[in-house]
N, C-alpha and C positions, 0 to 999 in steps of 0.2 A: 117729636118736633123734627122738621124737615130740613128749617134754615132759620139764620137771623130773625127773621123778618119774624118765623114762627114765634120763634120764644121771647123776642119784644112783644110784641101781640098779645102774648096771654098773660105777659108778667102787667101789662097794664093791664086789661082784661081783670088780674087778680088782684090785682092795685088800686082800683074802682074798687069792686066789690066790697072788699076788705075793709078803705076808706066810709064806703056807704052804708055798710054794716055798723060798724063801731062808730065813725064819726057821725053820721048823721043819726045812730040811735042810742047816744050819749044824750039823758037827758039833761044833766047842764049844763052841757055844750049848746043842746037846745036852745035852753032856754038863754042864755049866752049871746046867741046866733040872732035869735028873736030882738034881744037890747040892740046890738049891734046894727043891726037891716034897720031897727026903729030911730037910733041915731042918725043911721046915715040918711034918710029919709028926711029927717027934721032940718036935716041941713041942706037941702033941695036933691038927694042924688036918686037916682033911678035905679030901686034893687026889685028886681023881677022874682027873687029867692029867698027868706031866710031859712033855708036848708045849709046847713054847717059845710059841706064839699061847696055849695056852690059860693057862697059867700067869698069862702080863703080862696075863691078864683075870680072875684068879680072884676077887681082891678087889671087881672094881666088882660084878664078876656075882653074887658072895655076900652084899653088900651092899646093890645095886640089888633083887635079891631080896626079902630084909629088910625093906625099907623101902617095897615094893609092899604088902607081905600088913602090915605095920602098918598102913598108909593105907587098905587095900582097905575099903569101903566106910562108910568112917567119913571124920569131921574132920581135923583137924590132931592131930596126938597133941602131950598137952602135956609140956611141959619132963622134967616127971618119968617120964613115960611112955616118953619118946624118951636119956632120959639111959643107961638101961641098953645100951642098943643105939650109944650114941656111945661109952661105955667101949668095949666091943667093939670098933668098929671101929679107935680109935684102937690098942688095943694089935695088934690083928691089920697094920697096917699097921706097925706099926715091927719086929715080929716078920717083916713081909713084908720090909722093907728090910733087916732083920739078915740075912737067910739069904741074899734075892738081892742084896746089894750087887757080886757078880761078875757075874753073869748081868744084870743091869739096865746096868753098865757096858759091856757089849757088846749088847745088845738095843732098850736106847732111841736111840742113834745110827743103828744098822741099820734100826730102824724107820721112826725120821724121814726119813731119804735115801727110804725106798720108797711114805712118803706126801707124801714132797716130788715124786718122778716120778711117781707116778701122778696129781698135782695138775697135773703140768704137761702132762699126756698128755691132761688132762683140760679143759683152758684154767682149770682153776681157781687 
């Protein structure tokens, strides 16, 4: 590794993997994953994925999205402008937590352990 940038790089680079390996080839996390995409569906939402990595990111990503193209080349958007999109998220996240409350009970533990070793693989 040459610099910073290197060894961020490859710790995500092995942080993917890692995740993609295990979590996506956890079959009841699978199958988990599968409930979870099919609830949030039944309740109008748009999941492009039920792959277990993409799922535990659909929200910041549909969100983080959002919240780019609000900002993109403008100011701060004010209170009222930004309220419609905070309903939004708020209901989509508890809609998130109602469907995955099994799949997030076996996903976020697995998680952590795999970013707790690659942190340590990492000296970080």
């Amino acid at each position: 590794m040459k610099s910073f940038f290197d060894l961020t790089t490859q710790r995500w680079d092995a942080l993917r993997q890692l995740r993609t390996r295990r979590l996506d080839g956890d079959p009841r996390l699978v199958e988990q994953a599968v409930a979870f995409g099919d609830c949030l569906v039944a309740k109008g939402y748009r999941v492009t994925s039920r792959k277990p990595t993409d799922l535990a990111q659909r929200g910041s990503r549909t969100f983080g999205a959002q919240l780019k193209r609000l900002n993109q080349g403008k100011r701060e958007p004010t209170a009222k402008q930004a309220r419609p999109y905070l309903i939004r998220e708020i209901e989509d996240a508890l809609d998130d937590l109602a469907c995955g409350k099994d799949f997030y009970a076996r996903h976020s533990p697995a998680d952590a352990a795999i970013i707790e070793e690659i942190d340590a693989e990492f000296g970080m």
